[in-house]
Structure formats: C-alpha cells, structure tokens
C-alpha positions, 0 to 999 in steps of 0.5 A, spaced: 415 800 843 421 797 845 426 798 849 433 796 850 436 794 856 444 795 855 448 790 859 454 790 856 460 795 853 459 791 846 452 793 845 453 800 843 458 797 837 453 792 835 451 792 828 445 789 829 442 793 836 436 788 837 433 780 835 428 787 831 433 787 826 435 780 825 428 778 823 427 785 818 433 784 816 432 776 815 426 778 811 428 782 806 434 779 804 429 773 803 425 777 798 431 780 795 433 772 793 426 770 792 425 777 787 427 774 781 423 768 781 417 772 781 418 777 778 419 778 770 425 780 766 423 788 766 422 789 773 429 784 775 433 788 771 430 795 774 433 791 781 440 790 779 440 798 776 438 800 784 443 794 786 448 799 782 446 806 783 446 804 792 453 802 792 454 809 788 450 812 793 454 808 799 460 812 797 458 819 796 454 818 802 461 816 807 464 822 805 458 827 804 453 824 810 457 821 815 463 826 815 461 832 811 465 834 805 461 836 800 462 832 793 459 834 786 464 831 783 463 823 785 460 821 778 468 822 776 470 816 780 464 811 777 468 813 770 475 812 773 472 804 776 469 802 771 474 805 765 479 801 769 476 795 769 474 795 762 482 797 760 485 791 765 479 786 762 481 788 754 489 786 758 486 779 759 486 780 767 481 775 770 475 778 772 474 778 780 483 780 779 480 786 775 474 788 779 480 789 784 485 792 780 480 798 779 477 799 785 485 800 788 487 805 782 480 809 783 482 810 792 488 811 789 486 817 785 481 819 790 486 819 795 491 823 791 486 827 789 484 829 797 491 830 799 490 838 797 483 839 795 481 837 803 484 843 805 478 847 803 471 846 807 463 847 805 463 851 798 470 850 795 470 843 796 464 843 792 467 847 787 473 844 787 470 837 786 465 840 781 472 842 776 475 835 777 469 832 774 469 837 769 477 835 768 475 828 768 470 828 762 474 831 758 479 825 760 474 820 759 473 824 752 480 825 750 483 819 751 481 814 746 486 809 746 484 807 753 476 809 754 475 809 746 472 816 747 465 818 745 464 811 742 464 807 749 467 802 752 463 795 751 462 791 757 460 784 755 459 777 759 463 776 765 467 771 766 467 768 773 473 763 773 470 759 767 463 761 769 460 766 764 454 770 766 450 774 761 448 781 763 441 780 764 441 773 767 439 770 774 446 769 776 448 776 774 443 779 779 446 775 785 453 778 783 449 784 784 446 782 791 451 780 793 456 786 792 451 790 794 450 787 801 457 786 802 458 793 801 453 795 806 456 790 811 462 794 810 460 800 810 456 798 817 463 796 820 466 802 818 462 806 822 463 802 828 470 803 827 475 808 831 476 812 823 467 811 823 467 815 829 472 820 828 467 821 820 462 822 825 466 827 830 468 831 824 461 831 821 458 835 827 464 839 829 471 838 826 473 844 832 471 839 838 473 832 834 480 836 833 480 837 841 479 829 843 485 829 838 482 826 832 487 828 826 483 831 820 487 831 815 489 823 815 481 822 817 479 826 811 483 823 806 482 816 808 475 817 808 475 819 802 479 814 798 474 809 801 468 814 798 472 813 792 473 806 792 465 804 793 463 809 788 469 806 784 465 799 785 458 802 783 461 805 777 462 797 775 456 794 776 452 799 773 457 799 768 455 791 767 448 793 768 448 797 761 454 794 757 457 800 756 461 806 759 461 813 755 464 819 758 456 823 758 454 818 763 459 821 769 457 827 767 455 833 772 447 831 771 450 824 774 453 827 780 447 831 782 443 824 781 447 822 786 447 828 791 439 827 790 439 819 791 443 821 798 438 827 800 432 823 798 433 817 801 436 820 808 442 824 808 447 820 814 444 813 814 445 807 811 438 805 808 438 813 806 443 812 800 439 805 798 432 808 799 434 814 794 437 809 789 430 806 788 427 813 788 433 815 783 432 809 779 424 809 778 423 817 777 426 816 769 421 811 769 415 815 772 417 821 768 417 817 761 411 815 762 408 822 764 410 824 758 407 819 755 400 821 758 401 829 755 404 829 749 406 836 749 412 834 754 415 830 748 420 835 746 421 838 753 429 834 753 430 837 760 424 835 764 428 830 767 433 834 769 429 839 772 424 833 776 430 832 780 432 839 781 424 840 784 424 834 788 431 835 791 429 842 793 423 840 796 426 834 800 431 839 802 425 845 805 419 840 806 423 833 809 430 834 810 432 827 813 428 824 807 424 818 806 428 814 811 426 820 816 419 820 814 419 812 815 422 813 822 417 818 824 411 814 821 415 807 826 414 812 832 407 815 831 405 807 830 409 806 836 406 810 841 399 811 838 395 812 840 399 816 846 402 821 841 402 828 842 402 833 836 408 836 839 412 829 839 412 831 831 413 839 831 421 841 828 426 842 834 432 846 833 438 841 834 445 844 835 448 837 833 448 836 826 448 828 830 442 830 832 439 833 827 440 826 822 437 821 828 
C-alpha cells in the first residue's frame, strides 16, 4: 500500500500525485507508440477509432461527469466540428488553421446554445439537449450546399503543411495520439483549475458552491463551451478516421453511445471516458460476430442498439462507478490482501455526489 506524505500546498494541484503514476503512465504511452509496429492494419485502425470516440467522450464527460449538466445531445457538436472542418478545408484553408477554426465555431455554438438552455437543470436540460440534437440533424440534413445532405461529406488525406497523410497510415495514428493526449493533458489542467473546481463544486451541490461564491451561470456556460469545443475535436478525428461525415452518424443513437461510453468507462474521471470508449468501440465488433455465431440474429437490425441499452442499464443497477471503479476496487483488494475485510467492499450511502465518484 502506498502512502503519500504531503510536505507542500502544491501536491493537491499536482497533475501526477506520486513517481506510481510517472512509471504507469510512462509505460502505457510507450505501448501506444510501439502498437502500430506490432499490430496489423485491422487492430491499429480499431485504436484510432478509440482515439476518437475518447476525446468525444472527454467532452460530454466535462460537462455530464465533472459539473453535472446532463447532455443527450452532444452528438450535435461531433457534427457541427467536423461540417465545419470540412467546409473551410473545401475554402482552401490549410488544415491545422481549419481544425482551429472548427473547434472556435463549435464552443461558440455551444456557448450560444448554454446561455438560455443552462437555466434549466436535471431532466429538462436533458430534453432541451435532446431537441437541439434533433434540430441539428435536420441541419445537417437540409443544408446541402454546406454538408451535401445525405450524400456525405468526404474527408481525404490530410495535409499537414505539405505532408500528406493518408487516412489509415502510421503517421495518421500518431496525429491521433497525439491529439488525444494532448486533449487528456488539458482536461488534467482544467480541473486543477479555479473553473475545475468550481464544475466540481457544482456538481455535488450548486447551493453550497453558489454560497462560497462560485458564479453558476458563467460556470456553466464556460464549461459548456469547453464540453462542446472537445467533442467538436473528436467529431474531427473520428470524421478522418472514416472518410466521411452524413447526418445519420450524430444521430440521437450517437449521443446515447457516448452517454454509454461515460457510464461505463466510469462516470467523473478522466480514465472512465477512454475506458468507455474502448468498450464502445469494440462491443459492435463483438456483436457482429455473435450474430455470426447464431444466424437467427441476422435480421435483427437493432440488436446493437439494444445491447447498448442492456449494458448501460446494467452498469447503472450493478456497478455504477463503472469499470474504472471496479479497477480501483480490485487495485485496493490487492493492496491490502491479504488484510481485507468483506465489509471494506460493501456499498455505503454517501451524501457527496464527490464521494459517491472516488
């Protein structure tokens, strides 16, 4: 078991707490740089679309996981970034500067969109998010001048100041890791920040963070526009991981995956949304391949659909901090093993919503 003796102010705000994390953390960057010369094509290209969905993932979980507002409709700021991206591409802008543009126009959006939205809380929120996705679809639908409507919009290669990358390639998995990372190495920031505690203060009691003089609405609007920015950026990458953006892929179904991705992957930490996004990834695979097993599934068309709904359900009854909490749980029966007492297991009632999410 290891203990961590606090000599200084500084080590509550420190993004690694321990030389623990250096050495996990080390080591799986080394793997992910090292994956695609062992790996084929088929399972390098399964880690790009996880690269992807995560950064999705980090944005709807700044908003839903670290302050609370519930969102069924972030699948409309995945659409909003990567439509952007491709209509100031198809302008001649140079790639990095439209990646830039995109993300700006998608918190701006996202930010517009909070201003009257966040005066609603729990289930209206949730319905209000849920009719700007709908709005959105049709959007994206409708105007085909700028998203060619159900035809699609093509991404092709990318075109890195003179570099060309092709979708698929090594070097197009390592832009992905990289914006990944760097994503994660943000969103590590921002909770260590004054706006990063005040989400969390709002997330376990907007009453008690409003009496310390936290300013709810500027919160929640900020960190909404940030929520939307990242998914912006993961609608990007994924949008390049595929080649091609229509409007039936930010559909509702994607904004309940994403959901799903946070939940699963455990809700109100940073390794839960890339955790889910693995699940989220691999699971269409899985059932594919079941379906192959039993040919009676065959022309059951929405038995992924409701695959997602069984597991996000049963996380929520059966383990509602997700595999992340399971992993933490399983870290501290090792760490005291062989010491442990059933008790040390057993569910508690926490009042904290903080509590509830170590």
């Amino acid at each position: 078991m290891r203990f961590v003796f606090k000599t200084t102010y500084d080590q509550d705000i420190n993004l690694l707490k321990h030389e623990g994390y250096v050495r996990s953390y080390g080591i799986l960057l080394v793997l992910a740089l090292v994956a695609p010369l062992l790996l084929d094509e088929f399972y390098t290209g399964e880690l790009t679309h996880i690269f992807a969905f995560a950064v999705c993932g980090l944005g709807l979980m700044i908003a839903t996981g670290f302050t609370g507002l519930v969102s069924l409709g972030h699948a409309a700021f995945m659409g909003i970034g990567a439509y952007a991206h491709g209509y100031f591409l198809k302008l001649g802008v140079p790639w990095v500067f439209s990646v830039v543009l995109a993300v700006m126009l998608t918190a701006s959006i996202g930010t517009l969109f909070a201003i009257p939205v966040l005066r609603m809380t729990g289930l209206y929120l949730a319905i209000a998010t849920l009719a700007f996705a709908i709005i959105c679809e049709e959007v994206f639908t409708g105007w085909k001048s700028v998203t060619r409507g159900t035809d699609g919009m093509f991404f092709e290669e990318i075109d890195l100041f003179g570099w060309i990358i092709e979708p698929g390639s090594l070097p197009f998995y390592y832009v992905l890791l990289i914006l990944l990372v760097g994503t994660l190495l943000m969103t590590a920031n921002l909770l260590r920040t004054p706006i990063g505690r005040a989400m969390i203060a709002i997330r376990d009691s907007e009453i008690s963070a409003q009496s310390m003089g936290v300013n709810l609405a500027r919160t929640k609007i900020i960190v909404f526009g940030i929520s939307a920015a990242v998914t912006g950026l993961g609608g990007i990458m994924l949008a390049h991981k595929t080649t091609i953006s229509a409007p039936d892929s930010y559909n509702i179904l994607q904004s309940i995956a994403l959901l799903l991705m946070i939940v699963v992957g455990g809700m109100g930490s940073i390794h839960g949304a890339v955790l889910g996004a693995a699940v989220v990834s691999v699971l269409p695979t899985i059932i594919s391949i079941i379906k192959d097993w039993l040919p009676s599934l065959q022309d059951i068309h929405t038995l992924p659909t409701g695959v997602f709904g069984l597991v996000l359900i049963g996380f929520i009854i059966l383990e509602p901090t997700g595999i992340y909490g399971m992993w933490r749980k399983f870290k501290l029966f090792v760490d005291v093993f062989p010491l442990y007492r059933r008790r040390t297991f057993k569910r508690q009632k926490a009042f904290l919503k903080t509590e509830r999410m170590r």
